[in-house]
C-alpha positions as CSV (number, residue, x, y, z in Angstrom):
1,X,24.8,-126.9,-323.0
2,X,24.9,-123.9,-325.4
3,X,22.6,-121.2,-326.0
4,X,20.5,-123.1,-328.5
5,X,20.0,-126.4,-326.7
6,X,19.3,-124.4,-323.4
7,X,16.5,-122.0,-324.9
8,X,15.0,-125.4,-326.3
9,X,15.2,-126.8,-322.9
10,X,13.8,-124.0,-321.2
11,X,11.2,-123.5,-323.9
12,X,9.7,-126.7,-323.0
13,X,10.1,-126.4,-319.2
14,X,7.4,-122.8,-319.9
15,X,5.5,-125.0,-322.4
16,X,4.6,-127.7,-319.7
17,X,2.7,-124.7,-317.6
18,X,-0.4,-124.9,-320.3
19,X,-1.0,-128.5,-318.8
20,X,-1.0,-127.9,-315.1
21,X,-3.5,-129.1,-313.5
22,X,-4.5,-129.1,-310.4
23,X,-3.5,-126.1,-307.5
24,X,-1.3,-124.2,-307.1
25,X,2.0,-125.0,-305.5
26,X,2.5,-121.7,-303.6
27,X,-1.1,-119.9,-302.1
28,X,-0.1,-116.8,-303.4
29,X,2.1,-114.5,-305.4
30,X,3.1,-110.7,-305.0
31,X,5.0,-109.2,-308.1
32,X,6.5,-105.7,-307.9
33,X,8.7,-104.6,-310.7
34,X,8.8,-102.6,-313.9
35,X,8.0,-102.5,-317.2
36,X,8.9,-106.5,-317.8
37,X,6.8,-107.3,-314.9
38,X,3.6,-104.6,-315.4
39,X,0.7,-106.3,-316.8
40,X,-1.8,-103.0,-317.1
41,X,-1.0,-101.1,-314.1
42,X,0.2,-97.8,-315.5
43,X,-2.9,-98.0,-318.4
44,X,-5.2,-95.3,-316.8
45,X,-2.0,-93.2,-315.8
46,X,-0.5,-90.0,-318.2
47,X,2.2,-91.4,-318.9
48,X,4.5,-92.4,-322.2
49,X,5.4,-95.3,-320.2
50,X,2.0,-97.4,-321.4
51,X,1.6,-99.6,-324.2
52,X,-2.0,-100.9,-324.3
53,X,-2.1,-100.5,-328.0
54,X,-0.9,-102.5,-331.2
55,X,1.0,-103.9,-332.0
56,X,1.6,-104.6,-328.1
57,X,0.0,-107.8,-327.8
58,X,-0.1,-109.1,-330.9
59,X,0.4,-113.0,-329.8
60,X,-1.4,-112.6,-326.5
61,X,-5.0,-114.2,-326.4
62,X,-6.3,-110.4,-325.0
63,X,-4.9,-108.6,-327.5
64,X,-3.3,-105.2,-326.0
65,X,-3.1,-105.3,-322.0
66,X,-0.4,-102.9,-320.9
67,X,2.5,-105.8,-321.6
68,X,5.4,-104.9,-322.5
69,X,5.6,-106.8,-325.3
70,X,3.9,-108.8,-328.2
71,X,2.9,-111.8,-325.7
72,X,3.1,-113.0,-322.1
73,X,5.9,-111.4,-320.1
74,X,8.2,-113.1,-317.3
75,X,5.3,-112.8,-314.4
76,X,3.0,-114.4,-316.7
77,X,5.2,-117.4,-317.2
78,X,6.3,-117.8,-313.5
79,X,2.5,-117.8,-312.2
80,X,2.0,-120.4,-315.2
81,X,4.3,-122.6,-314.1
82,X,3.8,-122.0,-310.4
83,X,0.2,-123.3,-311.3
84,X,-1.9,-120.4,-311.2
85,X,-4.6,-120.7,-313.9
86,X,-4.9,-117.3,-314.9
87,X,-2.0,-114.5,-314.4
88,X,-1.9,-112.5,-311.4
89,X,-3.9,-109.3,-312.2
90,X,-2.6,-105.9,-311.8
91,X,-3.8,-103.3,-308.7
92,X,-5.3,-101.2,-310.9
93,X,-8.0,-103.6,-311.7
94,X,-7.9,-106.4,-309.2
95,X,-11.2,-108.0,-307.6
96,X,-11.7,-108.1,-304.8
97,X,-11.5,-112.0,-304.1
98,X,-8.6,-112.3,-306.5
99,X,-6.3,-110.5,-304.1
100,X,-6.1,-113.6,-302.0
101,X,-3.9,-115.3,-304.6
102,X,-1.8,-112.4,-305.3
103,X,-1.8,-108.8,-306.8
104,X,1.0,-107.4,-309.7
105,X,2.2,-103.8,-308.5
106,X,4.6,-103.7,-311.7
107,X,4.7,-100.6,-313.4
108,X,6.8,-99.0,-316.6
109,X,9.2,-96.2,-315.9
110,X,9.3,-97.0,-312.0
111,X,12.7,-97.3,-309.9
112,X,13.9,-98.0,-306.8
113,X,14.5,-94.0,-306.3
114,X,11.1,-91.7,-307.1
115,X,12.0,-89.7,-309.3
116,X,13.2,-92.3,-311.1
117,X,11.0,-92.3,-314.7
118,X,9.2,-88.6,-313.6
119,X,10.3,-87.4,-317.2
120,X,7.8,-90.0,-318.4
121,X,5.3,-89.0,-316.6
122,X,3.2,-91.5,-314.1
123,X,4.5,-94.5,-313.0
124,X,4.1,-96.2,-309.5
125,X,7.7,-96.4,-308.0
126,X,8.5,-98.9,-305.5
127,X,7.9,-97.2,-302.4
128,X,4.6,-96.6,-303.7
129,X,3.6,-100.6,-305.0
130,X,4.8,-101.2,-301.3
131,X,2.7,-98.6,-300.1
132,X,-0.1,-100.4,-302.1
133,X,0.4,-103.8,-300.7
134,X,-0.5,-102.6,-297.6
135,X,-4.1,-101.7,-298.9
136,X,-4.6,-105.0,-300.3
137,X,-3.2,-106.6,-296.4
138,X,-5.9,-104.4,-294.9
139,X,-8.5,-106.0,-297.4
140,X,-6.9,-109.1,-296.6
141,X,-7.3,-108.6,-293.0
142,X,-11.1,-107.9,-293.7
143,X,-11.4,-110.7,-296.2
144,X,-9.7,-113.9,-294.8
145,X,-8.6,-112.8,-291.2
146,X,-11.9,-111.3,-289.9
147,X,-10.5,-108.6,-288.7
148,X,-7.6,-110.9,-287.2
149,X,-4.1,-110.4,-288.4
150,X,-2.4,-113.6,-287.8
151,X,-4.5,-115.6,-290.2
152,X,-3.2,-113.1,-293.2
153,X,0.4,-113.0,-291.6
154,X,0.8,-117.2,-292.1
155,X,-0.9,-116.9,-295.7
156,X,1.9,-114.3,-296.4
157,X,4.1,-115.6,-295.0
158,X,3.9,-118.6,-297.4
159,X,3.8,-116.6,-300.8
160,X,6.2,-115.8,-303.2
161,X,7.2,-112.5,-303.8
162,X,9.2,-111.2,-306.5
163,X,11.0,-108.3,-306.9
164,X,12.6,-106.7,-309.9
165,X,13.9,-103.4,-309.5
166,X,16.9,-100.8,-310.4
167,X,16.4,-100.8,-314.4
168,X,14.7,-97.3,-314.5
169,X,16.8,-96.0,-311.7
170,X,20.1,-96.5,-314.4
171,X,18.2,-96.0,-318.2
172,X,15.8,-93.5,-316.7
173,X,17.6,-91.6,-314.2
174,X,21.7,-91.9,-313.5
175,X,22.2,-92.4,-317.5
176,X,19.6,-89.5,-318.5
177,X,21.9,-86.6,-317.7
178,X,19.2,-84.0,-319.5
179,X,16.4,-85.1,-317.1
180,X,18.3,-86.1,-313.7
181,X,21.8,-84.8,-311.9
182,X,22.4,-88.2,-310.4
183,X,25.6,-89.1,-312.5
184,X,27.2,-85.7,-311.2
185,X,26.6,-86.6,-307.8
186,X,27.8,-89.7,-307.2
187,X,30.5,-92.1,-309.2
188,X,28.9,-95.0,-310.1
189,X,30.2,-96.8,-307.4
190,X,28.3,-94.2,-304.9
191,X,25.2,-94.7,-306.6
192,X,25.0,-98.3,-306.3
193,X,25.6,-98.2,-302.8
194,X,22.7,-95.5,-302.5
195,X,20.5,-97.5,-304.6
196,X,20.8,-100.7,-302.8
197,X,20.9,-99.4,-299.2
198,X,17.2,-97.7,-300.1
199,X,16.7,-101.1,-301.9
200,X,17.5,-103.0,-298.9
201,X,15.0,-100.9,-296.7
202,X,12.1,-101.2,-299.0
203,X,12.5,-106.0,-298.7
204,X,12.8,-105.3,-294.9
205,X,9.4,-102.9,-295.0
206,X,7.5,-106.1,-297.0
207,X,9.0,-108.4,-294.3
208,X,7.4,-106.1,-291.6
209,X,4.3,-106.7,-293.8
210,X,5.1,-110.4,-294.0
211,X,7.1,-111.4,-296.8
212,X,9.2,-114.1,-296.0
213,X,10.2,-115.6,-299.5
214,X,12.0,-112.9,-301.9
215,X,12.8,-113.8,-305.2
216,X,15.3,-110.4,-306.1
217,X,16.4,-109.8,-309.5
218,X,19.6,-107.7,-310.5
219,X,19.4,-105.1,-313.0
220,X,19.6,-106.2,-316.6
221,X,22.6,-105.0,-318.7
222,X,20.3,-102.3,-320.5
223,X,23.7,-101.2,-322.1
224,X,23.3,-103.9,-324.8
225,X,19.2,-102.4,-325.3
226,X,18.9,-101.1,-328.9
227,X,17.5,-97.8,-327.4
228,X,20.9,-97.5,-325.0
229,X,23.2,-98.4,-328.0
230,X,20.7,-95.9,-330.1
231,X,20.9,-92.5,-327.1
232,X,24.7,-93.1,-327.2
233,X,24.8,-93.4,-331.3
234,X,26.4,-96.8,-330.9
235,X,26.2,-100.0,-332.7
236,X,28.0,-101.9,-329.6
237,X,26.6,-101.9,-326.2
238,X,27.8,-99.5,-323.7
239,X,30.1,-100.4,-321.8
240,X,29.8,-97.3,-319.2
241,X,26.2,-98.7,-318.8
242,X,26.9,-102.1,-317.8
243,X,29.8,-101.8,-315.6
244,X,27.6,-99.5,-313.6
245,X,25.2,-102.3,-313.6
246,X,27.6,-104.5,-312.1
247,X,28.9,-102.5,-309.4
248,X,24.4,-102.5,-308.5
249,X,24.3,-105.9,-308.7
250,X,27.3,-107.2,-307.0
251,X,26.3,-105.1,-304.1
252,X,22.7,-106.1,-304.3
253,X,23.8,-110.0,-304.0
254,X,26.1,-109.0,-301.1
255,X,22.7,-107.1,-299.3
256,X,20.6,-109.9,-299.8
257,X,22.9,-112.2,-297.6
258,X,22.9,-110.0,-295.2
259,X,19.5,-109.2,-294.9
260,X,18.4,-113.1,-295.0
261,X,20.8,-113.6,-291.9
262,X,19.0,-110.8,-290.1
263,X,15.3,-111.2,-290.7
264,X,14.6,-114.2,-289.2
265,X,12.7,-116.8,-291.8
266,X,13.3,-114.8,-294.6
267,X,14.6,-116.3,-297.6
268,X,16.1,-114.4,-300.5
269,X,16.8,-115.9,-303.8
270,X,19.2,-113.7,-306.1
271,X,18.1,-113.8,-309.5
272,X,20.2,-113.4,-312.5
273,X,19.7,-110.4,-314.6
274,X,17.4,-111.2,-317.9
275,X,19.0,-112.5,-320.9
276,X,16.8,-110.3,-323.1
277,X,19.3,-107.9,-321.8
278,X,22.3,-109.4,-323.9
279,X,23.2,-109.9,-327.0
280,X,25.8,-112.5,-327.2
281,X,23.3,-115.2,-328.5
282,X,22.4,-116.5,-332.1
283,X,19.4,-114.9,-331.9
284,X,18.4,-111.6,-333.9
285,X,19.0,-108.8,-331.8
286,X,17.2,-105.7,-333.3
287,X,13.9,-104.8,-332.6
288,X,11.1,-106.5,-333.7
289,X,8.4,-103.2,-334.5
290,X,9.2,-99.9,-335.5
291,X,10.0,-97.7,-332.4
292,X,9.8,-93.9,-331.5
293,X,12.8,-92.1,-330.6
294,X,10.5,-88.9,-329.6
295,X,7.2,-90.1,-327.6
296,X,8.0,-93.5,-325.5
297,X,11.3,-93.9,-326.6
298,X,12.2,-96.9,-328.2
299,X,8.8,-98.0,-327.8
300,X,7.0,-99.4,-330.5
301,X,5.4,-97.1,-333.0
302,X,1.2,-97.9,-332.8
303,X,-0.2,-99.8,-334.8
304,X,2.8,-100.7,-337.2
305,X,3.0,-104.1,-338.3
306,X,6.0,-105.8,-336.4
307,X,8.3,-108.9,-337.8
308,X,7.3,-112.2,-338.5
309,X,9.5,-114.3,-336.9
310,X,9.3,-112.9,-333.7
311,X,10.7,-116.3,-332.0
312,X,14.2,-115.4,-333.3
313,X,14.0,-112.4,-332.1
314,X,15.5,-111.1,-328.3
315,X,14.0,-107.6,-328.5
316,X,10.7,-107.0,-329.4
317,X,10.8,-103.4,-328.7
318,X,14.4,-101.2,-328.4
319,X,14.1,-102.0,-324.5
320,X,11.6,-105.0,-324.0
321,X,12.6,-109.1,-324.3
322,X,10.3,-110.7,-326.9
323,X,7.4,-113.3,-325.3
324,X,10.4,-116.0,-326.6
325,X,13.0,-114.3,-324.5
326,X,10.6,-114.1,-321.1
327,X,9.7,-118.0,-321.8
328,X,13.8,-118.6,-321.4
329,X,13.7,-115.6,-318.6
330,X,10.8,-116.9,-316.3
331,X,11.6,-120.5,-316.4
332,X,14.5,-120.0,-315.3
333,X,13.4,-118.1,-312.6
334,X,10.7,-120.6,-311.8
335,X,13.6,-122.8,-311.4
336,X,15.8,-121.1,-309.2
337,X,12.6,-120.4,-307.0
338,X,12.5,-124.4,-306.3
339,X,13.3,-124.1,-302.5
340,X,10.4,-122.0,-301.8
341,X,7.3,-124.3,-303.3
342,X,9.1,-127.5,-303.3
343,X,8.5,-127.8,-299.5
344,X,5.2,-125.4,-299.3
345,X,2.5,-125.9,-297.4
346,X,-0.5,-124.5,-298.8
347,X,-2.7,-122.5,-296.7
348,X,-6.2,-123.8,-296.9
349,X,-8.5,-120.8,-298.9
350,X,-11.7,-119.7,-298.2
351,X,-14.3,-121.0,-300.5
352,X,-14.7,-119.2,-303.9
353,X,-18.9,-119.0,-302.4
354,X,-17.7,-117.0,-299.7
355,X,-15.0,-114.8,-301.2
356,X,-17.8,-113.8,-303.9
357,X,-20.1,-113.5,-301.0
358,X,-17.9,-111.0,-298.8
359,X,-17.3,-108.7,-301.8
């Protein structure tokens, strides 16, 4: 199947999600990630890495939320066609009888490492969306456990969590020599190894707090991003840039398979690294707005009007995959996620009465 049959395929695999009907097929589901997972957490933080302005949003129904690009990003699309009626909300602005059904912790700039993205300024690394996800378990505990911890240790343990990580800790730290010593210290061999040992630590912390289906995505090949290609003064990706990549991923596939056979129940799914991320495809693969190369770079430029035909295009910003691109991205993710709702058993919820009366 090529590329153009395949997006069509996909396209109306992520199309079928606006006719769900009915509940969802997991109980719940945790998102931690970056900037093509954050859906308004890093809004009220100082930070270039924001983009709840236009023409963000453009061809989502709320206008400017935070997304990294003009629609619905690839957590959008996976809670779609998981079932979930709305999307998962972000931390920052979470109720507190949503939480039961899941909570994004994605936020732009943020890395596996913390200092990953600092130059940026605020941005919620991993450590600290974990860190967060044990608030909302202690509100859970409160909520649906009564102060009991096993009733909120099966709902866990039948959610889906996904995790995308490791594209800050490469774009905004290893290959941002002016900002971070990383690439001086270790080959890039050494730093994927670094990376994906702390990596590894942080899934076994959220299967201590009851995670027991991972959904892991490998770093995307930023070398082929327009704003890579643009720091490096090259119309060709960069090839230093992806083979580091590699060396992350193939690691992180091999860590996964270990950790799976020494957490008991756990599951971990690797997932391919975005196609947004790639430009060998028939697709148009410049931005689709104007973007900064000062403040937020290769963000878009506010309130610029972007291209029209923003279905043929993979970039919508000189980093971030078009709405188009996360369709083809979270559908197949949805996909390779089969084993963990195929079988689920949903965890009976308390009443949408008492949730609103508990709050």
């Amino acid at each position: 199947m090529g590329y153009v049959e395949a997006y069509v395929f996909m396209f109306f695999i992520a199309t079928l999600s606006s006719f769900t009907i009915g509940d969802p097929q997991v109980p719940c589901y945790f998102i931690f990630g970056d900037s093509l997972y954050d859906n308004g957490n890093n809004n009220d933080l100082v930070t270039e890495a924001k983009v709840n302005f236009p023409p963000y949003g453009v061809d989502f129904p709320d206008g400017p939320t935070g997304r990294f690009s003009n629609g619905r990003n690839i957590a959008d699309v996976i809670a779609e066609l998981l079932g979930f009626e709305n999307s998962i909300p972000p931390y920052a602005t979470v109720s507190r009888k949503d939480i039961v059904r899941g909570v994004n912790y994605a936020s732009g700039a943020a890395g596996i490492r913390d200092e990953s993205g600092q130059h940026m300024g605020g941005r919620i690394s991993l450590n600290q969306q974990i860190a967060r996800h044990a608030i909302i378990i202690l509100q859970l505990i409160d909520l649906i456990g009564k102060g009991s911890v096993a009733p909120v240790q099966e709902h866990l343990n039948k959610c889906i969590y996904t995790v995308a990580m490791g594209n800050n800790d490469f774009i905004n730290n290893y290959f941002f020599p002016q900002y971070y010593n990383t690439s001086s210290l270790y080959t890039p061999e050494e730093y994927a190894e670094i990376l994906v040992q702390q990596y590894s630590e942080q899934l076994s912390k959220l299967y201590e707090f009851g995670a027991r289906k991972f959904a892991v995505s490998g770093a995307g090949y930023a070398g082929c991003a327009p704003a890579m290609m643009a720091r490096y003064e090259t119309n060709v990706c960069v090839d230093a840039v992806n083979y580091a990549v590699v060396q992350f991923n193939a690691r992180l596939t091999a860590a996964l398979v270990d950790l799976e056979s020494k957490l008991p129940g756990a599951k971990f799914i690797y997932m391919e690294p975005p196609l947004g991320y790639s430009n060998d495809f028939n697709v148009t693969d410049q931005p689709c707005c104007k973007v900064s190369t000062t403040i937020g770079e290769g963000q878009c430029v506010p309130s610029q009007v972007p291209c029209n035909e923003r279905q043929n295009y993979v970039f919508w910003d000189a980093f971030h995959p078009t709405e188009s691109i996360s369709l083809v991205d979270g559908a197949a993710v949805y996909a390779a996620m089969s084993p963990f709702y195929a079988s689920s058993t949903k965890l009976s919820l308390p009443s949408e009465e008492l949730l609103i009366s508990d709050a």
